[in-house]
N, C-alpha and C positions, 0 to 999 in steps of 0.2 A: 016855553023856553025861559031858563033862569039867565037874568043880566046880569050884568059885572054889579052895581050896589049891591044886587040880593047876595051875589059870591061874598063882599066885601062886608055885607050885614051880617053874614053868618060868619067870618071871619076873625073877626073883632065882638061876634058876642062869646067865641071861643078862647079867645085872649082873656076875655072879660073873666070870663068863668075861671082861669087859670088862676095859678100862682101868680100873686104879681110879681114883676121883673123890681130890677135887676137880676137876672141869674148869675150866679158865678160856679165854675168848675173846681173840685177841689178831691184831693186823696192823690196816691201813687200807682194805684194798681196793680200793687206787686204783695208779695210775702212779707209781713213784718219778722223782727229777729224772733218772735215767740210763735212764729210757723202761723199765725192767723192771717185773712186775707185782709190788703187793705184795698177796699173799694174805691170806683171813681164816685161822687156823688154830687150833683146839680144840687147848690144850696141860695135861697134866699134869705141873707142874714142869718143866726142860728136854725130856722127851718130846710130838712133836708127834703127836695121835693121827689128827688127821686135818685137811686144810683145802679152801678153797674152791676150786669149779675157776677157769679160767683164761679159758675161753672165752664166747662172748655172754651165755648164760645166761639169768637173771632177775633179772640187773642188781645191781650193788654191794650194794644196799640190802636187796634181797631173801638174797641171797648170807649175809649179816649176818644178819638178823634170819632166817631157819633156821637160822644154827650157832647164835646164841644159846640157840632154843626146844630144840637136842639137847644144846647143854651145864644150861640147867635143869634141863630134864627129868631128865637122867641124874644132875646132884647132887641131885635130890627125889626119885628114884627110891627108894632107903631108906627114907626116912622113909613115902611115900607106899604101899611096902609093908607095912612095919608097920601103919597104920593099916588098910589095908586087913585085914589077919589079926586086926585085934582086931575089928573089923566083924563079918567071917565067920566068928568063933567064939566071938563073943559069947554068944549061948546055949549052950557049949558048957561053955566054961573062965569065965563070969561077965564081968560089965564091969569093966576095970581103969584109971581114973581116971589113975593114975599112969603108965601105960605109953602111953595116947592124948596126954598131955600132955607128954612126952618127944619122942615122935612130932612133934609139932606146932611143941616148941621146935626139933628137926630142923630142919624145912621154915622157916622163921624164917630161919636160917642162910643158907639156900641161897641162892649166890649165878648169875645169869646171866651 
């Protein structure tokens, strides 16, 4: 059986691998005036890590609000890890006040 560390090992070696954060959301997702598409696209500083497709889809709106929920998610991902490790080892290593409250100013930050 896999425990919560081994979840949260593998979780944060997936972060690791990633882009790193800050993410931010950027473009219209609409037609520009020369009929080209303008896409959504998740950028880290000038690098574009990824963005929205092009074709029918689920509609501008939708399109948007999923890059948003992958760019939160991934800048709360740290913080929501830690919390998480002080959770699951809390009986272990004692409750630390100070490192859950760190944590939380973390997530505070994080922008969609």
């Amino acid at each position: 059986a896999t425990n919560a560390n081994e979840i949260l090992d593998r979780l944060a070696a997936l972060l690791d691998a990633a882009t790193p954060g800050p993410w931010e959301l950027e473009g219209r997702g609409g037609i520009r005036m020369d009929g080209t598409r303008d896409a959504y696209m998740v950028m880290h500083g000038p690098l574009r890590v990824c963005q929205s497709g092009h074709g029918p889809g689920n509609g501008r709106e939708q399109q948007r609000d999923d890059l948003a929920t992958l760019v939160a998610l991934r800048n709360a991902a740290p913080a929501l890890i830690r919390l998480a490790r002080i959770a699951v080892n809390a009986d272990h290593v004692g409750f630390r006040w100070d490192e859950v409250d760190d944590a939380i100013k973390a997530l505070g930050e994080v922008r969609p």
